[in-house]
C-alpha positions as CSV (number, residue, x, y, z in Angstrom):
1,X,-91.5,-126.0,23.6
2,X,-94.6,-124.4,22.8
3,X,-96.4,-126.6,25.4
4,X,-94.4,-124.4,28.0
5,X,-95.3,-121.2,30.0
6,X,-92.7,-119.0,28.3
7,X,-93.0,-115.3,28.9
8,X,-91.4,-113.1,26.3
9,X,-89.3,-109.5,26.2
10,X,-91.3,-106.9,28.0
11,X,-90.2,-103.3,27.4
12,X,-89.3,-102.4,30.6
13,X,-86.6,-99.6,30.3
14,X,-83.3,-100.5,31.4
15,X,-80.7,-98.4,33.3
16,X,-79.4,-95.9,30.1
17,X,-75.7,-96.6,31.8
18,X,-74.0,-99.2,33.4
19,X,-73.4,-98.9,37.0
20,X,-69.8,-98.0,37.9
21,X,-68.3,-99.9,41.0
22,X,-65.4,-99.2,42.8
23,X,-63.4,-100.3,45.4
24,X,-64.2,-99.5,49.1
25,X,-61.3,-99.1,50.7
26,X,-60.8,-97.3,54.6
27,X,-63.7,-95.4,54.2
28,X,-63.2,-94.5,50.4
29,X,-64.3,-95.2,47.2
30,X,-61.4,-95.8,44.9
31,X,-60.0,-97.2,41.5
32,X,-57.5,-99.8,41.0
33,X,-54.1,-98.6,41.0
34,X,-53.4,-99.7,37.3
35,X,-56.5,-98.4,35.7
36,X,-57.7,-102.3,35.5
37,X,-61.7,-102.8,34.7
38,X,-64.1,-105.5,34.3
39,X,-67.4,-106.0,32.6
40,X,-70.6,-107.8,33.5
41,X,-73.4,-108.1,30.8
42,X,-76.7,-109.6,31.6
43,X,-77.4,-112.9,30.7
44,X,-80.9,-112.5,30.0
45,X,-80.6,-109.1,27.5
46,X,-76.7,-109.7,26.3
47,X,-76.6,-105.4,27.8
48,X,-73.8,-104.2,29.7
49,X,-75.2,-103.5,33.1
50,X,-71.6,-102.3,34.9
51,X,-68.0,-101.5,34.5
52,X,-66.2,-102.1,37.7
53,X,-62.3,-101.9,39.2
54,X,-60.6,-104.8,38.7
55,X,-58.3,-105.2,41.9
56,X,-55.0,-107.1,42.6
57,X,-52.8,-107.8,45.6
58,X,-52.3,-104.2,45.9
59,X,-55.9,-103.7,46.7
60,X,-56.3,-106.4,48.7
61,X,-53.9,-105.6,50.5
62,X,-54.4,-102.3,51.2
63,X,-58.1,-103.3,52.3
64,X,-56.9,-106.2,54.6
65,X,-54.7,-103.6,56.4
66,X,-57.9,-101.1,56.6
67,X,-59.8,-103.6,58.3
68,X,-56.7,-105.1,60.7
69,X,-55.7,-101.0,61.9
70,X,-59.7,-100.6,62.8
71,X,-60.1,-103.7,64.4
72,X,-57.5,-103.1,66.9
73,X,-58.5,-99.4,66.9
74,X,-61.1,-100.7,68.6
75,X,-63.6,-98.4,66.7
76,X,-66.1,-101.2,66.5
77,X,-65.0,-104.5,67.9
78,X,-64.8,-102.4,71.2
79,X,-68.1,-100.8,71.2
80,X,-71.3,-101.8,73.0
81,X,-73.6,-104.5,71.7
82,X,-76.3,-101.6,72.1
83,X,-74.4,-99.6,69.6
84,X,-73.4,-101.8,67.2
85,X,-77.4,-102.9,67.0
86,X,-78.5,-99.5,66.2
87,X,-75.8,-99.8,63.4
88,X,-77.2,-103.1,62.1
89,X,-81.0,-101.2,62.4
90,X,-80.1,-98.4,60.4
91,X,-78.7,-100.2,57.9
92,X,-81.7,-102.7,57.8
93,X,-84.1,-99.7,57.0
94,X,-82.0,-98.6,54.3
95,X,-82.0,-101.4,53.0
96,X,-85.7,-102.0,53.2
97,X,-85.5,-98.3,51.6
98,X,-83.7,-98.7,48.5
99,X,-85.4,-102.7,47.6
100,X,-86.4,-101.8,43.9
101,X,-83.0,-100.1,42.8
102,X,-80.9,-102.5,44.6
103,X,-83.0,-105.6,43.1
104,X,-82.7,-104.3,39.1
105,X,-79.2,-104.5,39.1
106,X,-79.2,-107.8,40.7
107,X,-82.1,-108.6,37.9
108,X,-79.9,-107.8,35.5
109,X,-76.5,-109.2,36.5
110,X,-77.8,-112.3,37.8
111,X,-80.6,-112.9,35.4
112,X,-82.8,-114.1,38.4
113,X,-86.7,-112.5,37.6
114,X,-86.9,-109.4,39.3
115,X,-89.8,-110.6,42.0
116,X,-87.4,-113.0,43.6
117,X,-84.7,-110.0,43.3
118,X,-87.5,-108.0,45.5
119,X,-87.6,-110.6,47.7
120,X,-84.2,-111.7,48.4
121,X,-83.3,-107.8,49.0
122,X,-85.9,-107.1,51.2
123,X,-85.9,-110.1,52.9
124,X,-82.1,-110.0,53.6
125,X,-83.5,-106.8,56.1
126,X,-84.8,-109.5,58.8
127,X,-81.2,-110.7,58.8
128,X,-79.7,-107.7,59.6
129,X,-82.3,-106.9,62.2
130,X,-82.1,-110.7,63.6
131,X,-78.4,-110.0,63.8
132,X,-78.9,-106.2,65.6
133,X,-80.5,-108.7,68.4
134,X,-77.6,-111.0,68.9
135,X,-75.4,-108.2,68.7
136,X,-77.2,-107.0,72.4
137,X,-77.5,-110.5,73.5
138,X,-74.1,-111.6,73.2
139,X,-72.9,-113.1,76.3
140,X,-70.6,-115.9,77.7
141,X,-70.2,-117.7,81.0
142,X,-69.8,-118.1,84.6
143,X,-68.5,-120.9,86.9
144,X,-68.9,-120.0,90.6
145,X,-68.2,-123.4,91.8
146,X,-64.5,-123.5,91.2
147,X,-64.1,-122.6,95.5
148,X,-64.3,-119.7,97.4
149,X,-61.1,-118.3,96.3
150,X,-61.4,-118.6,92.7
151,X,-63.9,-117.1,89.8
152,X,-64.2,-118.6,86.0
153,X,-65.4,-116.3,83.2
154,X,-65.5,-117.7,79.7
155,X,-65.4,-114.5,77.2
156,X,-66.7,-114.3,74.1
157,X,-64.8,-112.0,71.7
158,X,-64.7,-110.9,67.9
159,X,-62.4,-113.3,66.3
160,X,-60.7,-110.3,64.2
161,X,-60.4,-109.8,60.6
162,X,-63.0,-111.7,57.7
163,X,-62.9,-112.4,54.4
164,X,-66.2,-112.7,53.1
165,X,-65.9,-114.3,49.5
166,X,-69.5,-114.8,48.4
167,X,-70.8,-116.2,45.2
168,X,-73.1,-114.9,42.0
169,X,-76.6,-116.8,42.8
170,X,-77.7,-114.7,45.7
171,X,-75.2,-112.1,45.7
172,X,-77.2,-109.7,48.2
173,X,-78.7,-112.6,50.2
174,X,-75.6,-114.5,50.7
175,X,-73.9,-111.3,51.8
176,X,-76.5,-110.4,54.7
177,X,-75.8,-114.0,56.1
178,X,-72.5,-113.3,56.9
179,X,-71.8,-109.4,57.5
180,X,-74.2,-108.4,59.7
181,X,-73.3,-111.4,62.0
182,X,-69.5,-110.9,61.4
183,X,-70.5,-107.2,62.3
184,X,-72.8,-108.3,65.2
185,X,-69.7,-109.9,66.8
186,X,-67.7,-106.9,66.7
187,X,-65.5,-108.3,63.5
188,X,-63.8,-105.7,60.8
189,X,-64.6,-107.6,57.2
190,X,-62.8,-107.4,53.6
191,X,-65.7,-108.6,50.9
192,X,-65.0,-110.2,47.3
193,X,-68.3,-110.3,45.8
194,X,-68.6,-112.9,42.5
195,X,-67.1,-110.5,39.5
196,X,-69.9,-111.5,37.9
197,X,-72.4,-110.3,40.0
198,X,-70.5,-107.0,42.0
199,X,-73.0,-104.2,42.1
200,X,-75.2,-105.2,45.0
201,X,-72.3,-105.5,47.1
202,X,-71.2,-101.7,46.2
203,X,-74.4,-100.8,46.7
204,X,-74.5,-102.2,50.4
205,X,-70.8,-101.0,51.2
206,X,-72.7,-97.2,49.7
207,X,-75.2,-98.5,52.2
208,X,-73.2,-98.5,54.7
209,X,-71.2,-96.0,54.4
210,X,-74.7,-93.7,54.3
211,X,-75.5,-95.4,57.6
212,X,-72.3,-93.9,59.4
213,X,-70.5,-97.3,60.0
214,X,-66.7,-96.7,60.9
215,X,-64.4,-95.9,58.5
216,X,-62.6,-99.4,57.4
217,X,-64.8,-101.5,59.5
218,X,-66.5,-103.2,56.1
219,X,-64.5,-102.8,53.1
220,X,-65.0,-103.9,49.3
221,X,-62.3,-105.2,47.1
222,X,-63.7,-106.4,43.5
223,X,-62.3,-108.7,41.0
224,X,-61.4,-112.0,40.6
225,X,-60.5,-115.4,42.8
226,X,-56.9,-114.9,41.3
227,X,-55.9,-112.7,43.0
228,X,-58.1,-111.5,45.0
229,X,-60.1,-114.2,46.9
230,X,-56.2,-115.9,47.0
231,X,-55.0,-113.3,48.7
232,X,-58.1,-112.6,51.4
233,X,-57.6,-117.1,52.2
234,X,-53.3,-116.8,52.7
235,X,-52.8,-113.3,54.3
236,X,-51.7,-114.1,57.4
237,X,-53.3,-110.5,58.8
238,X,-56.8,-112.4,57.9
239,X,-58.3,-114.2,61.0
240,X,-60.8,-115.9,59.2
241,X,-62.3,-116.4,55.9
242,X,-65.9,-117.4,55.0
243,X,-67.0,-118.9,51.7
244,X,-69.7,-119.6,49.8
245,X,-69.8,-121.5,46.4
246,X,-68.3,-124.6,44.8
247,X,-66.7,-127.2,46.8
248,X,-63.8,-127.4,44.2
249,X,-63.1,-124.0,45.4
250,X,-63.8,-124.2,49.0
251,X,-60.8,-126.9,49.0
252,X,-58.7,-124.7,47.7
253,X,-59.2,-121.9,50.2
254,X,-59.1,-124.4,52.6
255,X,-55.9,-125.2,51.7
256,X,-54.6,-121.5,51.0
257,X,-55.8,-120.8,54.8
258,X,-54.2,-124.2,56.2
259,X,-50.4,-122.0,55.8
260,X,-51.4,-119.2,58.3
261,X,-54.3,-121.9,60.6
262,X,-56.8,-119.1,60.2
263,X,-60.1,-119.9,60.7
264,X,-62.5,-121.4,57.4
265,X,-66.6,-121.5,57.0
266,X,-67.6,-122.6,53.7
267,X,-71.0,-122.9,52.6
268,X,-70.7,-125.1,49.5
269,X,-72.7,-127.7,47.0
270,X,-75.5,-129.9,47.6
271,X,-77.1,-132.7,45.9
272,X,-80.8,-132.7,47.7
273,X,-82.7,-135.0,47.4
274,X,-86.9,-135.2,48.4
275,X,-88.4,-138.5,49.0
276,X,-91.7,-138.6,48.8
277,X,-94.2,-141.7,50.4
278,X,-97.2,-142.6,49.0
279,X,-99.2,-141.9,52.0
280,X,-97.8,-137.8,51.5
281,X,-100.0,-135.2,50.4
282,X,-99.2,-135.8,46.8
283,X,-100.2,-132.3,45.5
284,X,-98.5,-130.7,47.7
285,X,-95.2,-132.6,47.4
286,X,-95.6,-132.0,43.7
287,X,-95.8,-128.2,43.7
288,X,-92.6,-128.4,46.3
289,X,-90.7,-130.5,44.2
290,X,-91.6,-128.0,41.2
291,X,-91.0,-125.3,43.1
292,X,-87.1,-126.9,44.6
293,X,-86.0,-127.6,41.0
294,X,-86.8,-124.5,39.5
295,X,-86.4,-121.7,41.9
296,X,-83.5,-119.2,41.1
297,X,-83.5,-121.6,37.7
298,X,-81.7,-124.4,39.8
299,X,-78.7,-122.4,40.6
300,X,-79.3,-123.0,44.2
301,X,-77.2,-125.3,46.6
302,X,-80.4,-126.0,48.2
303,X,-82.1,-126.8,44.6
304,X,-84.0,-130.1,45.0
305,X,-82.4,-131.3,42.1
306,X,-83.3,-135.3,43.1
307,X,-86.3,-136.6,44.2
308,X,-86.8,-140.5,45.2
309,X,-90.4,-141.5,44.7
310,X,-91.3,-144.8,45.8
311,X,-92.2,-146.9,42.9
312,X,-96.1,-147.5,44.0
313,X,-96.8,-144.1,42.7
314,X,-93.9,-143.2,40.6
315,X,-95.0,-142.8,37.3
316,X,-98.4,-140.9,38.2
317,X,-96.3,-138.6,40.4
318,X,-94.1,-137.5,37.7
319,X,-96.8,-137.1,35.7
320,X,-98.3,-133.9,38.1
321,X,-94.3,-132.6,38.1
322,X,-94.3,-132.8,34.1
323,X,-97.4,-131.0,34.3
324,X,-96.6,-128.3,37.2
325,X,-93.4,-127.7,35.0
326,X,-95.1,-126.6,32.0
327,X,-97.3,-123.7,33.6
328,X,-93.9,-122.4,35.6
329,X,-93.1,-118.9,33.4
330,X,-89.9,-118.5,32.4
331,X,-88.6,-115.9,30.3
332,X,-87.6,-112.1,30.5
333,X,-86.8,-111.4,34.3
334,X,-87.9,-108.3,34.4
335,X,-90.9,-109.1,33.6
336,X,-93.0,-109.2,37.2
337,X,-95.0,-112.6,36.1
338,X,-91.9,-114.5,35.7
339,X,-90.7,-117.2,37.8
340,X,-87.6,-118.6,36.3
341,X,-85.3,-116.0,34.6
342,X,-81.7,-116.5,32.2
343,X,-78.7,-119.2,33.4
344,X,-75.8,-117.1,34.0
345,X,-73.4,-117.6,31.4
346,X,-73.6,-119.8,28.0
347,X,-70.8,-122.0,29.4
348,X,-73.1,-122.8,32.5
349,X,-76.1,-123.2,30.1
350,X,-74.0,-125.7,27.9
351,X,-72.5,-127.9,31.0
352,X,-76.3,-128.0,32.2
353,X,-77.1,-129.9,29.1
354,X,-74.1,-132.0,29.0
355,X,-75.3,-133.6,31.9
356,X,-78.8,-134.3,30.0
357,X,-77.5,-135.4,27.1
358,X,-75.1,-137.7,29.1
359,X,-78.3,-138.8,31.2
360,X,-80.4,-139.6,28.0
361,X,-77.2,-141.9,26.6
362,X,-77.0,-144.3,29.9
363,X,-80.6,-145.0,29.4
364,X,-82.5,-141.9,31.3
365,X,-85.5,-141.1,29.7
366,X,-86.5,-136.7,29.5
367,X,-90.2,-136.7,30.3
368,X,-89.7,-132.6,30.0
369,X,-87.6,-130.3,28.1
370,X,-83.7,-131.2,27.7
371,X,-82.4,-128.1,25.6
372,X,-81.8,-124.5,25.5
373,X,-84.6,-122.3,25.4
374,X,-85.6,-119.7,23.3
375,X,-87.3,-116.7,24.6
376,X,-88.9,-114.2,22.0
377,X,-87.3,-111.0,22.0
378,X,-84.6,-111.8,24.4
379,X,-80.7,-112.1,23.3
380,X,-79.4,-114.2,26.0
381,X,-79.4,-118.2,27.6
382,X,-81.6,-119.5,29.3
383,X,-83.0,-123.4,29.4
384,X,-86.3,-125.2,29.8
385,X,-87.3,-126.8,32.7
386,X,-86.6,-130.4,32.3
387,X,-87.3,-133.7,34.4
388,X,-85.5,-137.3,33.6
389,X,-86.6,-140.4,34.9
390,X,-85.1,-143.7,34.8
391,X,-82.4,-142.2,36.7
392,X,-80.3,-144.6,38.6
393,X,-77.8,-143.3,41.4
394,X,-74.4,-144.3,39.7
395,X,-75.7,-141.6,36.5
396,X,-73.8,-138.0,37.0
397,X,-76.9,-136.3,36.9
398,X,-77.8,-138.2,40.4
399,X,-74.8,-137.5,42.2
400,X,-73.2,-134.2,40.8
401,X,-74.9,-130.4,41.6
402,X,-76.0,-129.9,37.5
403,X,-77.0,-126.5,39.3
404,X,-79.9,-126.1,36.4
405,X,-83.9,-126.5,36.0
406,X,-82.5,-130.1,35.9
407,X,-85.3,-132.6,38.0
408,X,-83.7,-135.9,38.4
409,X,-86.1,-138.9,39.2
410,X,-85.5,-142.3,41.6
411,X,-87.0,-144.9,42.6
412,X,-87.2,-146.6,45.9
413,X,-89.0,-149.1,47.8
414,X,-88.3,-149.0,52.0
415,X,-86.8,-146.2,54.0
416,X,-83.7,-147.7,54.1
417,X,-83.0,-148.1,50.4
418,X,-83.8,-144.3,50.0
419,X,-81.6,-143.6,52.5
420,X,-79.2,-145.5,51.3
421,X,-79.8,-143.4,48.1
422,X,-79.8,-140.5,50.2
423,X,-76.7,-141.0,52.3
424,X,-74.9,-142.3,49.3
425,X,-73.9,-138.8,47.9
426,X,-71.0,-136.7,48.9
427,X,-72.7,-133.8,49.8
428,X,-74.9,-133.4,52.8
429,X,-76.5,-129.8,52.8
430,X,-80.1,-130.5,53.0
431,X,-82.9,-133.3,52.5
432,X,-86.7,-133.6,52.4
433,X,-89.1,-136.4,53.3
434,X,-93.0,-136.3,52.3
435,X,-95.2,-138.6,54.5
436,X,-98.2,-138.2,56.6
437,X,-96.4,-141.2,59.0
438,X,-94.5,-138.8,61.7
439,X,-93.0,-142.2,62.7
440,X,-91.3,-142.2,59.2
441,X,-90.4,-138.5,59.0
442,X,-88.8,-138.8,62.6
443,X,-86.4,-142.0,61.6
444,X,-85.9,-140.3,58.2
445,X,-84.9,-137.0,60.1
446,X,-82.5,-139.1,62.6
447,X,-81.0,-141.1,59.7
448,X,-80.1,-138.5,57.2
449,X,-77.1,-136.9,56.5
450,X,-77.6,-133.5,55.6
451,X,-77.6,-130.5,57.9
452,X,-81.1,-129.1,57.3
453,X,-84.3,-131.6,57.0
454,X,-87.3,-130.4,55.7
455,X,-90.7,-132.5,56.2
456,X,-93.8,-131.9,54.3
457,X,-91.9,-129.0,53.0
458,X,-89.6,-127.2,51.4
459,X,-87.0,-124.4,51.4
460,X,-88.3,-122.5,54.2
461,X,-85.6,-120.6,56.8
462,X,-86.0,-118.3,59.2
463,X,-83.1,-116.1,60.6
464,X,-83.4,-117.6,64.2
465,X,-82.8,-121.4,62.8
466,X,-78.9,-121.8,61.4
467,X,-78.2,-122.9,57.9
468,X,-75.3,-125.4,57.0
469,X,-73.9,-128.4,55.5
470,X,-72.1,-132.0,56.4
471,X,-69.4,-133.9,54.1
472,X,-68.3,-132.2,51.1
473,X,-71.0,-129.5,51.7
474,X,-69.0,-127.4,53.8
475,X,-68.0,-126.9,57.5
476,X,-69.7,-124.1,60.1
477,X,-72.6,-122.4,60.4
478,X,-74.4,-119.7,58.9
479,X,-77.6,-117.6,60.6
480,X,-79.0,-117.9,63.6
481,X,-77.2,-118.1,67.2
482,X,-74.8,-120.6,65.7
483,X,-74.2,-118.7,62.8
484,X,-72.9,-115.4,65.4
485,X,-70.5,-117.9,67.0
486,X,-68.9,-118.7,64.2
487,X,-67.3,-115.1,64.3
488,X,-66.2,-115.0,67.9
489,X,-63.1,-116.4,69.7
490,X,-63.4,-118.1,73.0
491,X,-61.3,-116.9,76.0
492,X,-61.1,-118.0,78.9
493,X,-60.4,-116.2,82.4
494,X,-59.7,-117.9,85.9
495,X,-59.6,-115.0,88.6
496,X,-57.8,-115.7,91.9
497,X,-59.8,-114.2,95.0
498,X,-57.6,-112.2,97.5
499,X,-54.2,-113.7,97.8
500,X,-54.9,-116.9,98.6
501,X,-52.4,-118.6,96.6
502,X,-50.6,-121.1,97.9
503,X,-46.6,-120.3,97.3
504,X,-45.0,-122.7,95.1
505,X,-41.1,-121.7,96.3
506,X,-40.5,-122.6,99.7
């Protein structure tokens, strides 16, 4: 460990209290009816960053029926697109406004260094702003053609009422790929943030509520999956619910929402993998690759936690990976330096090395790392960033999401045996080829299985191009054009001219 690029406590002062969070409910902020609280401590500093209501069916319920009487109110899903854009605009300044407070509490709940946290607030502005645009572009269609006596109009409307259950890795990020779209459409939402990572979503529904947005249009209910995210998948006053996190879990809202036939998106795990050619820019793949594993400390469903190098340059390739890896900084994410901040509970940490250890015992061989790491000064988990090779596609480590700084390396030899490799897992959420052959990116492109394909890079998004998975990585959209339809309902209307109709009774 001393090898590594480890950046130790800093003594940047923390909040002196936790942050309180309540429960947004029809305009106000309120208290679970029995008193109930829960606690979040940072995984980085062991502190307790916030003390939050604890809801149950009663809240839930309460907030489903806030959103349901302002839907059909009309006080939003009514309104012009013009309107609910300048909505969506102010809330993006504030937003871009408040990107340092907002980003220490995620710091400190997530345990994610406090640059990305910066980023991953500020950024999630463009969403909102992307979404403002849709909201004035909206539009269906037309069919003229049907004779001169008839007129087709195919409307697009809100669909109604949306959960919006969203997980503890990019609790801010996650949220702004949902509501503003959901919002966009002309939808009235009920959120369940991750209890271990609730503040940022308070602090948008505060947010929000400073913008001026409709009383019950958005509203916050905090606490756990049972009961809370239970309730938001089976009510049958819920029109639609959409989920990000496990795919153990998205199953089971899938089948909680099968009883009523609402409507489910779920955004779940990935297994991605990078295959890199030896004609690639091999630098340049190597920093990606570094940079796939370890951002967000692998907790990512879009972490490159695979890569398949063919076996011509294998072992010189891992070689500049091992050697990236060791100059990444981890340690204390508040610290502005650092790049790869705390795993987010000591149960994650330890099921992260299970899979190493169980790696190492088939035969794997950990070129990097494989433990917990120790950061001076700091009283909480994190773990070192770690590559295995040897890996073979039957090992755990190959086909499960380890969610960790967890590099798993394979081997290959044509394009078809990597995509075999490739195809062979049960996710599909995203994939990566590295060649300076177009010809092979193309077929690669065609051929795999995931619904986003990166070449000769990685993770980059953009608001206008829509994010989402195949297989057991989840079903709908998110972002982008697609990513508004998911929220609307399609109607159609057939319009008879004059009364041309010929009488059926005669």
């Amino acid at each position: 460990m001393t090898d590594l690029n480890i950046i130790a406590a800093t003594d940047t002062p923390l909040p002196a209290l936790p942050f309180t969070g309540r429960h947004l409910i029809g305009g106000d902020w309120v208290d679970s009816d029995d008193g109930a609280t829960f606690e979040r401590h940072s995984p980085a500093h062991g502190t307790l960053v916030s003390r939050s209501a604890q809801g149950g069916q009663a809240e839930t319920d309460a907030a489903i029926a806030a959103a349901r009487a302002a839907f059909d109110a009309g006080v939003w899903s009514r309104i012009s697109g013009k309107d609910r854009a300048t909505m969506l605009l102010r809330v993006a300044d504030l937003i871009e406004a408040n990107v340092d407070e907002i980003a220490v509490w995620e710091t400190l709940e997530s345990g994610k260094p406090i640059s990305q946290s910066r980023g991953e607030v500020g950024g999630a502005a463009d969403l909102w702003r992307y979404a403002a645009s849709l909201a004035r572009t909206l539009k269906g269609d037309s069919h003229n053609t049907l004779g001169e006596d008839m007129l087709g109009v195919i409307l697009k409307e809100p669909i109604g009422v949306v959960s919006i259950i969203t997980p503890w890795n990019f609790p801010f990020w996650i949220l702004s790929q949902k509501l503003p779209f959901a919002l966009a459409a002309g939808c009235t939402c009920v959120i369940k943030p991750s209890e271990m990572t609730p503040t940022t979503t308070v602090r948008m529904g505060e947010l929000l509520v400073e913008a001026g947005l409709p009383a019950g249009v958005v509203n916050i209910v905090l606490g756990h999956g049972l009961p809370v995210g239970a309730r938001l998948s089976d009510h049958p006053e819920v029109d639609m619910v959409t989920f990000t996190g496990s795919t153990a879990v998205g199953k089971t809202i899938s089948a909680s929402a099968a009883g009523t036939l609402k409507k489910v998106a779920l955004e779940l795990g990935g297994k991605n993998p990078q295959v890199i050619f030896p004609d690639a820019d091999l630098d340049g793949a190597a920093d990606a690759v570094t940079f796939g594993v370890y951002f967000n400390a692998g907790e990512c469903c879009n972490s490159s936690s695979r890569i398949l190098v063919h076996e011509d340059i294998a072992e010189a390739f891992v070689e500049k990976v091992v050697a990236l890896s060791r100059r990444v900084a981890f340690g204390d994410p508040m610290d502005p330096r650092t790049q790869v901040g705390a795993i987010v509970t000591p149960e994650h940490n330890a099921k992260i090395d299970g899979y190493v250890r169980q790696a190492e015992a088939a035969g794997a061989k950990i070129c990097l790392g494989g433990g917990a790491l120790t950061v001076p000064g700091m009283d909480g988990q994190f773990y070192q960033p770690t590559v295995v090779a040897g890996v073979t596609p039957d090992m755990p480590i190959a086909r499960d999401e380890v969610f960790g700084p967890v590099l798993s390396v394979l081997t290959f030899r044509t394009l078809d045996e990597a995509l075999a490799i490739v195809n062979g897992a049960t996710y599909g959420l995203s994939a990566g080829i590295w060649s300076d052959n177009m010809h092979t990116c193309l077929d690669f492109a065609r051929r795999a299985q995931a619904g986003t394909i990166w070449t000769n890079t990685w993770m980059d998004g953009f608001p206008e191009m829509t994010f989402g998975g195949m297989k057991q990585s989840g079903q709908g959209r998110e972002i982008g054009s697609y990513g508004l339809e998911e929220f609307l309902e399609i109607k159609t209307l057939a319009m008879r001219i004059g009364k041309t109709r010929a009488a059926w009774v005669r």
